[in-house]
C-alpha positions as CSV (number, residue, x, y, z in Angstrom):
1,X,115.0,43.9,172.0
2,X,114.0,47.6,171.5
3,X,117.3,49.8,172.6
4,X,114.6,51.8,174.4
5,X,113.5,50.7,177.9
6,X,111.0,52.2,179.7
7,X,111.2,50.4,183.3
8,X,107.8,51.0,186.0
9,X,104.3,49.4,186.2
10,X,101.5,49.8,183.2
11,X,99.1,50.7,186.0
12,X,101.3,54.2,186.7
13,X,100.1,57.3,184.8
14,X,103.2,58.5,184.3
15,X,104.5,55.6,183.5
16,X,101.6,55.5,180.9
17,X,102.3,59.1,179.6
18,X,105.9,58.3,178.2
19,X,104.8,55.2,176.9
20,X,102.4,57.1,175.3
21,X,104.9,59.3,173.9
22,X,107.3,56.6,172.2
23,X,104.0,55.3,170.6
24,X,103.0,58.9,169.2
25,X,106.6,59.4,167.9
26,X,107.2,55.8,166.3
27,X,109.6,55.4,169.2
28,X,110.3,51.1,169.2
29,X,110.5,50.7,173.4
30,X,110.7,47.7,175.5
31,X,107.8,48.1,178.7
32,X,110.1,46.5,181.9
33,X,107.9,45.9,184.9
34,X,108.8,46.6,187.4
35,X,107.7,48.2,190.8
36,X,108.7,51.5,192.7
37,X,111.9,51.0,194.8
38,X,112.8,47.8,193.1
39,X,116.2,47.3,192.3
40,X,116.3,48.2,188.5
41,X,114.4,51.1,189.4
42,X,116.8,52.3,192.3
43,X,119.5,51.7,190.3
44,X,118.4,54.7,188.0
45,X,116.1,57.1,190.4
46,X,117.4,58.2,193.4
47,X,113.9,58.4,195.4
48,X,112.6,54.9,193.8
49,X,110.3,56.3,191.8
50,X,108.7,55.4,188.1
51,X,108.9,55.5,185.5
52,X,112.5,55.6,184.4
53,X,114.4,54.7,181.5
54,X,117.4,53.6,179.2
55,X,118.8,54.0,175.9
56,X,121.6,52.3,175.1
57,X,124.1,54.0,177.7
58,X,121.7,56.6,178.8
59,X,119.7,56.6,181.6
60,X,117.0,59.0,183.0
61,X,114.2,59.4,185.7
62,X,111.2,61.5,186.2
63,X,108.2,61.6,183.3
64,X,108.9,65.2,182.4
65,X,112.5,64.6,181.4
66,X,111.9,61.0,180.1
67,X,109.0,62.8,177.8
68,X,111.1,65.5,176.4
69,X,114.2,63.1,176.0
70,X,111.8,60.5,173.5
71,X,110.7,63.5,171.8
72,X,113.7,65.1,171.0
73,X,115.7,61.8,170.2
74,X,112.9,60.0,167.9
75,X,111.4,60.9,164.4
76,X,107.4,61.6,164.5
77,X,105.3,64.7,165.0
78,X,106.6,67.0,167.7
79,X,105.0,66.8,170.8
80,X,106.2,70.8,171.7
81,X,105.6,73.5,170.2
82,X,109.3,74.1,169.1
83,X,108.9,77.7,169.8
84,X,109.7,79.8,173.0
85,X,106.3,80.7,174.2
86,X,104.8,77.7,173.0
87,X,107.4,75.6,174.9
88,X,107.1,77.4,177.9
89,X,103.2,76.7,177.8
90,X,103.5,73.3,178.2
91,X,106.1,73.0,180.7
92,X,103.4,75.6,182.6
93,X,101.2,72.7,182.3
94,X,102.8,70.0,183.3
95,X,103.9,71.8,186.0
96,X,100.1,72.7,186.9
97,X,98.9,68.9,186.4
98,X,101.9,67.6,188.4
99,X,101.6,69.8,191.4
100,X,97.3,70.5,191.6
101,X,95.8,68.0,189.3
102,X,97.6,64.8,190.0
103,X,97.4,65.2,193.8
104,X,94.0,66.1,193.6
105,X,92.8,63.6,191.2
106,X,94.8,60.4,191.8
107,X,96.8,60.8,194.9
108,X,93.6,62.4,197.8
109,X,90.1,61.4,195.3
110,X,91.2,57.9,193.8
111,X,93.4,56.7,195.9
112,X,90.3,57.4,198.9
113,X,88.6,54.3,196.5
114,X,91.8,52.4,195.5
115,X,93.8,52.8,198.7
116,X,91.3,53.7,202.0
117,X,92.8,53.9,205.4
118,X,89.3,52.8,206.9
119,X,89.5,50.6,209.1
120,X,87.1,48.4,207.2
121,X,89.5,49.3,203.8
122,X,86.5,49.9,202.0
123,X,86.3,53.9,200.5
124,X,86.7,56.6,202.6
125,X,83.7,58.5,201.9
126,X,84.2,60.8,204.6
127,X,87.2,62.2,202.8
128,X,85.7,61.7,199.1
129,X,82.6,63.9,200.0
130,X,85.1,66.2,201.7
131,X,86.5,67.3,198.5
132,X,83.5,67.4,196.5
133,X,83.7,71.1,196.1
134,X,87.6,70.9,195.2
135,X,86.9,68.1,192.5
136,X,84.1,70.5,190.7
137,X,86.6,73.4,190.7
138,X,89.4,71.5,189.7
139,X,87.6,70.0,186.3
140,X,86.3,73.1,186.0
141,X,89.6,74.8,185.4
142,X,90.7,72.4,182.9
143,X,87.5,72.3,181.0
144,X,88.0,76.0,180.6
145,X,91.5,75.6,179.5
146,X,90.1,73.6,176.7
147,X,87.9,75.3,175.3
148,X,89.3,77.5,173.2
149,X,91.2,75.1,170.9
150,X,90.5,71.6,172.5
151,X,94.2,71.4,173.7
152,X,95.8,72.9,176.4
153,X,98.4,74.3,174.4
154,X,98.1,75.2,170.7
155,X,95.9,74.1,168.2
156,X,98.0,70.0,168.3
157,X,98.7,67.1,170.5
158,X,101.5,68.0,172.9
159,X,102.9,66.8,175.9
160,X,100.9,68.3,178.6
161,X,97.7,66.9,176.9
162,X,99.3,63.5,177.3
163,X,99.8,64.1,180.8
164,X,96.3,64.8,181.4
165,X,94.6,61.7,179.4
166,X,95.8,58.8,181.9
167,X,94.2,60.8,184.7
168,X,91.2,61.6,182.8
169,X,91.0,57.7,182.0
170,X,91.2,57.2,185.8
171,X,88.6,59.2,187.2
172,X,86.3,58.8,184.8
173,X,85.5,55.5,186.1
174,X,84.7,56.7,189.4
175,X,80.4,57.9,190.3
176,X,81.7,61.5,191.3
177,X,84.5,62.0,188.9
178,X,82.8,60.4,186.0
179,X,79.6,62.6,186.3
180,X,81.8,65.7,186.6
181,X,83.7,65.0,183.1
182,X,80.6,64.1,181.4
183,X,79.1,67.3,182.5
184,X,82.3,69.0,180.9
185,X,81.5,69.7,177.8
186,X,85.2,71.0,176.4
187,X,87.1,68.4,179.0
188,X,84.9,65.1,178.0
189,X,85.3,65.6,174.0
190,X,88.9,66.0,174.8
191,X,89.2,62.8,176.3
192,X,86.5,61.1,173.6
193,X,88.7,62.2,170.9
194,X,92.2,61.3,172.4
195,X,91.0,57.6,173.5
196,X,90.9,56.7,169.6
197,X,94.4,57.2,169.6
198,X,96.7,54.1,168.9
199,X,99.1,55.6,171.7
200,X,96.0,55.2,173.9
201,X,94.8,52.1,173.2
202,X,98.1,50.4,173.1
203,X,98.8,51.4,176.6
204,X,95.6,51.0,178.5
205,X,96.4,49.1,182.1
206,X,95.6,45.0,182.8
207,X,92.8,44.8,184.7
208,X,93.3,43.9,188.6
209,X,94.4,40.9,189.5
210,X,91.7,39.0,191.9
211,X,94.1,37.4,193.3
């Protein structure tokens, strides 16, 4: 057993982005399933919520923290800057995806296909062609923020571009979403390029269960 422990569901993209960041660093870890509000989750974060994590007698919640904590504790190529302003750029980032991106994205456009409150469950439509305008802005802004060096921050892999790939991976397999990436020039290389990674591929979600 790995004396790492990262505890939450594979389907999770934050959950997926520290996994990702123990595989980028070399970082042995031990993937616990388990569901929000559960009791090995609770047990760690206050509000339920995953991914959270152990090592050896330390424990920590939220991704941002979890992140930082792998990369600062494990060998591998740095996943900051290790400067000031460089630093500072990425927690700006994360920020930015946690707050505008991820609600957008996942929580108001996917979840309208994975999670409808029609009364027929099937996707709200009325609410995804709502926000039509806000998706196009919205991939927009980070297809500009690529484009000068194909990274958010710097010329290198960091953390904020890990946050960004499980939501990519996401919407990308919706019709609206995928269209608007492919269109993207700066934002769909990005995500082309980053998919080859082995920290990508070795934590790509099970499929749903039909059952």
């Amino acid at each position: 057993m790995a004396s790492l422990q990262i505890i939450g569901i594979p389907q999770s993209t934050y959950t997926r982005i520290v996994r990702m960041v123990a595989h980028e660093k070399g970082a042995p870890y031990d993937l616990v399933v388990a569901p929000p509000h559960s009791p090995d989750v609770k047990a760690i974060h206050p509000a339920g919520k995953v991914p959270v994590m152990r090592h050896g007698q330390h424990e920590m919640f939220e991704s941002s923290a979890i992140a930082h904590y792998i990369d600062s504790h494990f060998d591998g190529p740095a996943l900051t800057p290790r400067d000031p302003r460089g630093d500072r750029m990425v927690e700006m980032w994360i920020s930015y995806i946690n707050t505008v991106t991820d609600p957008l994205l996942i929580r108001r456009y996917l979840f309208s296909y994975l999670f409808p409150k029609t009364p027929d469950k099937k996707p709200d439509r009325a609410a995804i062609d709502a926000m039509q305008e806000e998706l196009a802005r919205e991939i927009d802004v980070l297809d500009t923020a690529l484009a000068k060096t194909g990274h958010l921050v710097g010329d290198k892999l960091t953390i904020a571009d890990i946050y960004l790939l499980p939501i990519l991976a996401y919407v990308r397999q919706t019709p609206e979403g995928g269209a608007l990436i492919a269109k993207a020039k700066n934002l769909s290389a990005f995500f082309d390029r980053h998919a080859e990674r082995e920290s990508f591929k070795a934590t790509v979600p099970p499929p749903p269960n039909p059952n």
